[in-house]
Steps between C-alpha positions, in 0.01 A plus 500: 500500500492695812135731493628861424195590694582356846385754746813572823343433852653574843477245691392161486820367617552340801829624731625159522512488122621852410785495784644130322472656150659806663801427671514158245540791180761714696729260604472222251441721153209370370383777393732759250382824367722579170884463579433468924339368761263758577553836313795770599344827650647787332865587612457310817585179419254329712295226418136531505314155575248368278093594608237206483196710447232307272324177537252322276349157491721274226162443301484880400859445417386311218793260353671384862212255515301418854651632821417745789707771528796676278671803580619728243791678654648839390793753537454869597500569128174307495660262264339169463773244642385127615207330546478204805202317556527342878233277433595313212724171478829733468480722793330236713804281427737740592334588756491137664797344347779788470299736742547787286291645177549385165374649189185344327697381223242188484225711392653739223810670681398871377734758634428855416734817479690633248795268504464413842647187578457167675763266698408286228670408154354711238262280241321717282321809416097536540286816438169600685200625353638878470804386363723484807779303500532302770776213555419105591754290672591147592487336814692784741747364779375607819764625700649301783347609875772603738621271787750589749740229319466749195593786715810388631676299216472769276465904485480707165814698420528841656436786263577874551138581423547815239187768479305547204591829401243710310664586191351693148779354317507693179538200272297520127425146469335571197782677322825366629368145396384344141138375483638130549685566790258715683187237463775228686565784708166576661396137431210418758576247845561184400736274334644643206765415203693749311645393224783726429701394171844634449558882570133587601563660799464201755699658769302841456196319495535313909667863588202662401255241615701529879402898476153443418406245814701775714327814351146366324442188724609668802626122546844532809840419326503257832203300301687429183793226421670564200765180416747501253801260371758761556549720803647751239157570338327458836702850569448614213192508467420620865726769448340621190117441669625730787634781228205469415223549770746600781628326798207642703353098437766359683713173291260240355593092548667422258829262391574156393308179532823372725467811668136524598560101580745594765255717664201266540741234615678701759176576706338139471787268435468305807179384353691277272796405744717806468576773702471822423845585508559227221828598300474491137807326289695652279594348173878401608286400866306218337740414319702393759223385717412265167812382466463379913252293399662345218781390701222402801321244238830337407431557153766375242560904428713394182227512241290697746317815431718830643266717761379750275371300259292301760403796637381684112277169389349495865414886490401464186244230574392662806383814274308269265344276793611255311606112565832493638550120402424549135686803478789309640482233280510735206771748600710193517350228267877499310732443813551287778378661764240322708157675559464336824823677610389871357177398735678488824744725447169754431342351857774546652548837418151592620554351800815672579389839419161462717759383786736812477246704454533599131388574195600551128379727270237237338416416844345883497227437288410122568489560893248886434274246281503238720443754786230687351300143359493358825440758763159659447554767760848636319375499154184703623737753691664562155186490304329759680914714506528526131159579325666591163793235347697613214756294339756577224619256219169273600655263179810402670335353830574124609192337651616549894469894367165475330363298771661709829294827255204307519495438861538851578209643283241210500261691747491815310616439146693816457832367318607701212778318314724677225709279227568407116448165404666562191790564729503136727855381450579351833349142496839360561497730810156321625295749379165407371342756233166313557453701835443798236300345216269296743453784736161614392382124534688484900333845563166469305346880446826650457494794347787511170683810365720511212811722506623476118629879475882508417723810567815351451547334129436605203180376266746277309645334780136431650346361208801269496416386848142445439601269253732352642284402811153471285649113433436406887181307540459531870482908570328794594396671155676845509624739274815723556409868356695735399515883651853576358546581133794344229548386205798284559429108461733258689799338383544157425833465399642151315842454550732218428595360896558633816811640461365760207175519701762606850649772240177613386367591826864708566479692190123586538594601872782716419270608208243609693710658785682724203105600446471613904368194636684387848637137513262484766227521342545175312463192616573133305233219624593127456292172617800368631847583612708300250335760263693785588857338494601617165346838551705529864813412319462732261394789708824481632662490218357813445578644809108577511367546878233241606338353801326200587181475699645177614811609662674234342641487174518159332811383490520582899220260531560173728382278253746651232734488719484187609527299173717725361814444787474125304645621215729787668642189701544287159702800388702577763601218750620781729153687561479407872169740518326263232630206660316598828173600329485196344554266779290699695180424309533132651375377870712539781783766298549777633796795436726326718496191362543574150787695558667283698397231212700711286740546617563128586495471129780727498314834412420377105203312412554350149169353528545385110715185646318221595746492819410820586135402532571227700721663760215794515243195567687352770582809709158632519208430777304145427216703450684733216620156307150394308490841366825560362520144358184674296681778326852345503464351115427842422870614556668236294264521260574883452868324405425214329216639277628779426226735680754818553324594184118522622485632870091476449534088483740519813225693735215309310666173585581638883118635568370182348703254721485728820373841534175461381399315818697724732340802345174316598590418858725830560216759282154576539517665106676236396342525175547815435899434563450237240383700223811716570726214502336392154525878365868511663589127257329682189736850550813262480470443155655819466882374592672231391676434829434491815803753553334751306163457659572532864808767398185750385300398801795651703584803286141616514484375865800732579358792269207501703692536836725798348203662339310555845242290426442343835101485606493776764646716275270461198185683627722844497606486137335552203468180334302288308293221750547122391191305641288201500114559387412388824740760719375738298091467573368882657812659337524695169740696263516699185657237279471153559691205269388122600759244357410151384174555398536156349286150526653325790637781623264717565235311578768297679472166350540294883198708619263481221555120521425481874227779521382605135532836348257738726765592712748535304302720255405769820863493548558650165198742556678660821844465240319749233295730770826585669583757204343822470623677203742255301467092488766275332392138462857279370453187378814331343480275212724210632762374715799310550511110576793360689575305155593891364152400270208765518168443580202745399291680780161546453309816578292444829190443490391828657614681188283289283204666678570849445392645169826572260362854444531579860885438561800682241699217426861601567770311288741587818789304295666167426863597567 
């Protein structure tokens, strides 16, 4: 290791040699003292520059091996920083080949300091002979000399440059955080993962961690980058860092991946063949800009993918880096569309958007990567800009975000990342949990913390958790802990279907609001959205106020409503609005034409006569005719075998024929329409007509509209919140109930085949860690066939795991 008992010596360095080290560590950043380039001088601001004041030969060094000369280079602080050796294989190449220093990484690649730091990708830790830590590092990228090209083709962004404010914030690190979050807290330079499980404080934790660079580190707010998947908590965490060390620091970087994307790219994209005044598309914009190109390629658009599905896989791929062929071929393995098509409507949209100019929101993040990759010059500029990176919900990056992170930190290492991966429930979004669990290997040396202090559930509802999750394989080990005392063990509550489970969770409610507990404080989780449609009916029934995160209430869905206007024509004739919605699934239909369609046929569509079916078939667009001639059995069979009786054959017959494949050319969630579809079949079981079934859909439709229960209205009320598990991740209520809890339910059966059960079982995790005082777990015992026959539902296999002495099994009823 470096001798401890190297003696300093003015001198001995030529002018020629100091002057190119000099001005080579000022304006290329070689050299960083802890958190800057140089060191900031009291309230100032300024930046001191770097003093080369010792010499020895490299054979009292010791371990560099044979040389001449090394320089051991220090701060004002006298802190030991770099060592160079100009005559040894390293420096000599740089300076004849690159004609600029490089570190002597060839013979040992020592750098000294106490967390200084490199432009070089952290590797691992070594210790001198005192004990010192000291940091060794992989090849470094020199940074790219200046040419006049440089200069002119692209200038860093202009930024209000903000003083650094002296401030004696009065913050008690010590007793305003626990023990767990204060070590992530004042966690040394470097990269560093904080593993925050459910209701630990994550968002305290990076508040905290942004006052202590500003008032500890003395690091500028203009030095850090804080990204975020929401703009909502990028504000609200900023606001809650400035109440709490002042606004006298000025407003730290901070906002969305997107968002941070658009700034890089607006001050370098004519690097890549944009301008700078590039416009950025709107959803409905590339739409319609998608849809150009469809009709440019000549496409057959019948059995065509719609825009926004095109537009979801390609996103989706982009995020992932993935193949674009192979996820073509299997987004669309089951339909006639032609991956060679997809492919050139996808080049052709590129093309068309580089020629006006544009970009969509993906665009954002693959054009920043690609920009920051290839130009040396523009990744440096923002390298040496944001010393400190901090990035929330680390376990729901894609690999464009995980690799655009690692650009900006990989010549000083200091990327703190918070997340759960106990909480990763986004795959089908693109995001890749292993960003999280292989981060220590990406960033070897990173230092780990643990955040495993709850302060929102109760001891009962944590030790279900940690059961629940303990049967994941692939995981940080972590422990949720208790700070909060009870004695009250969660439901589980065994009921005989969904409808007595639906009344269940309306009695408990009004129960517990008779006991002082608002309806909004309660909250019913399901996996899916078919889940809730008993409970929605019979909530208003009950005249008992709900919302939905969603917006959307089920039986206003598209997809309902779309297979259901079959059967409202087959029982009226006269139903001119499910005539149109109907025809208007098909190519080339539009309003227009299927009304004037209608009322060719003399405003009644008996579509039960074979005649009928045949005068519909001739009067609609050639393009229209295959798919009708699909579905038109359907209606005379409805007559002919006696199907008036079982409105669940009717719509299985109908998506089986034809709107399976639309839903996969018209929806990117296609399958998660088609599990509602399925759940929708299994409800009509309940009515033996089709009369009866679509005459509750529109009382309860109506009761809705008379109760005030439109969307915008919902947030003012006090009511009870209906919501998926994952709509519900970073919320949390007094009294949770999750319906379903059933095998092939919940785990959804379609996702456990196609993916296994991980997922599925951190889904149920965020389910449970939602509640903080009460948790009802419903599983029903069976469920109605289409046949009227019964068939037994098996507990999931998520309550199998958790001990029977930790859940009070509630009988909740079989009426």
């Amino acid at each position: 290791m470096i001798s401890d008992t190297v003696q300093r010596n003015e001198g001995g360095i030529s002018k020629e040699v100091y002057d190119l080290l000099k001005k080579h560590l000022m304006t290329n950043g070689i050299i960083y003292l802890p958190g800057q380039v140089g060191t900031y001088d009291g309230a100032a601001g300024e930046v001191q520059e770097p003093k080369l004041i010792s010499c020895r030969t490299v054979t009292e060094l010791g371990d560099f091996g044979k040389g001449e000369v090394a320089f051991l280079c220090t701060s004002y602080h006298d802190e030991q920083i770099v060592i160079v050796d100009p005559g040894s294989t390293g420096l000599a190449a740089g300076y004849t080949e690159k004609k600029i220093p490089v570190l002597v990484l060839e013979l040992g690649s020592l750098i000294g300091g106490k967390r200084g730091v490199t432009p070089a990708r952290f590797t691992k830790f070594i210790t001198s002979g005192k004990g010192r830590s000291w940091h060794s590092f992989s090849q470094p990228e020199t940074p790219p000399e200046k040419t006049a090209e440089a200069e002119s083709d692209w200038k860093p962004p202009v930024r209000t440059k903000r003083d650094f404010v002296q401030l004696a914030a009065d913050i008690d690190f010590e007793k305003e955080l626990n023990e767990e979050q204060l070590a992530a807290v004042r966690a040394p330079d470097g990269p560093t993962l904080v593993i925050a499980a459910a209701g630990t404080g994550k968002t305290r934790t990076l508040i905290y961690r942004l006052a202590y660079l500003a008032t500890q580190k003395r690091v500028h707010p203009d030095h850090v980058l804080l990204l975020t998947f929401t703009n909502k908590a990028a504000r609200e965490m900023l606001e809650r860092t400035h109440q709490l060390v002042g606004n006298q620091f000025g407003s730290y970087d901070s906002g969305t991946f997107h968002s941070f994307a658009n700034r890089v790219l607006r001050a370098g994209a004519n690097r890549i063949g944009f301008g700078r005044d590039f416009t950025i598309l709107d959803s409905d914009d590339a739409k319609k800009l998608m849809r150009t190109c469809i009709d440019d390629i000549g496409v057959e658009k019948k059995h065509f993918p719609k825009p926004e599905v095109l537009l979801s896989l390609f996103g989706v791929v982009s995020g992932r880096m993935g193949d674009l062929n192979a996820a073509i071929e299997e987004e669309f393995e089951y339909s006639d569309v032609e991956a060679d098509d997809v492919i050139k409507a996808y080049n052709l949209y590129q093309q068309k958007k580089k020629e006006s100019n544009s970009m969509d929101f993906d665009d954002l993040l693959i054009y920043a990567h690609k920009l920051l990759l290839e130009h040396e010059d523009i990744r440096h500029h923002y390298q040496e800009e944001f010393k400190y990176v901090l990035v929330d919900e680390y376990q729901d990056t894609n690999a464009i975000q995980a690799e655009l992170v690692h650009l900006l930190v990989q010549t000083h290492g200091n990327l703190m990342v918070v997340g759960d991966d106990f909480q990763s429930i986004y795959s089908w979004r693109g995001a890749d949990f292993r960003n999280f669990l292989e981060f220590e290997k990406t960033y070897p040396g990173t230092q780990t913390f643990k955040l495993q202090t709850n302060y929102r559930s109760t001891p009962e509802i944590l030790d279900v958790a940690n059961e629940v999750i303990a049967g994941n394989p692939e995981q940080f080990q972590k422990e949720l802990q208790a700070v909060r005392a009870s004695d009250v063990r969660p439901k589980l509550v065994k009921v005989r279907d969904g409808s007595v489970q639906a009344r269940y969770v309306i009695e408990k409610a009004n129960e517990l609001q008779r006991q002082g507990i608002a309806l909004s404080d309660m909250c019913v989780l399901y996996r899916s959205h078919f889940h809730a449609m008993e409970l929605e009916m019979e909530l208003n029934r009950a005249g008992l106020a709900y919302s939905l995160t969603s917006g959307v209430r089920f039986f206003e869905k598209a997809h309902i409503k779309d297979v259901c206007s079959t059967l409202q024509l087959l029982v009226n004739p006269a139903n001119e609005l499910a005539f149109s919605r109907l025809l208007q699934l098909f190519p080339k239909v539009g309003a227009k034409t299927a009304s004037k369609i209608f009322k060719k046929l003399g405003g009644r569509v008996n579509l039960q006569r074979a005649e009928t079916c045949a005068e519909v078939l001739a009067a609609l667009p050639s393009a229209a005719k295959a798919d009708w001639e699909k579905i038109q059995d359907i209606f005379i069979a409805y007559r002919e075998e006696s199907l008036a009786s079982d409105p669940g054959e009717v719509i299985f017959r109908f998506v089986k024929a034809f709107y399976k494949e639309y839903m996969v050319e018209n929806f990117d969630n296609h399958k998660f329409r088609q599990e509602d579809i399925d759940g929708l079949i299994d409800f009509t079981v309940k009515f033996d007509s089709t009369e009866a079934f679509l005459q509750e859909i529109a009382l309860l439709t109506n009761m809705d509209a008379e109760g005030g229960n439109a969307p915008a209205e919902e947030e003012q009320r006090d009511a009870i919140r209906l919501s998926t598990v994952h709509q519900a991740k970073g919320l949390e209520w007094k009294v949770v109930f999750i319906l379903f809890v059933n095998e092939d339910m919940f785990p959804s059966k379609k996702s456990v085949e196609e993916n296994g059960d991980a997922e599925e079982r951190r889904l149920f995790y965020v389910a449970v860690t939602r509640a903080e005082d009460d948790l009802y777990i419903c599983s029903p015992m069976v469920r109605r066939q289409r046949d009227g026959g019964m068939i037994f539902l098996d507990p999931s296999r998520f309550l199998t795991e958790i001990p029977e002495d930790l859940l009070e099994v509630d009988g909740g009823g079989f009426y």
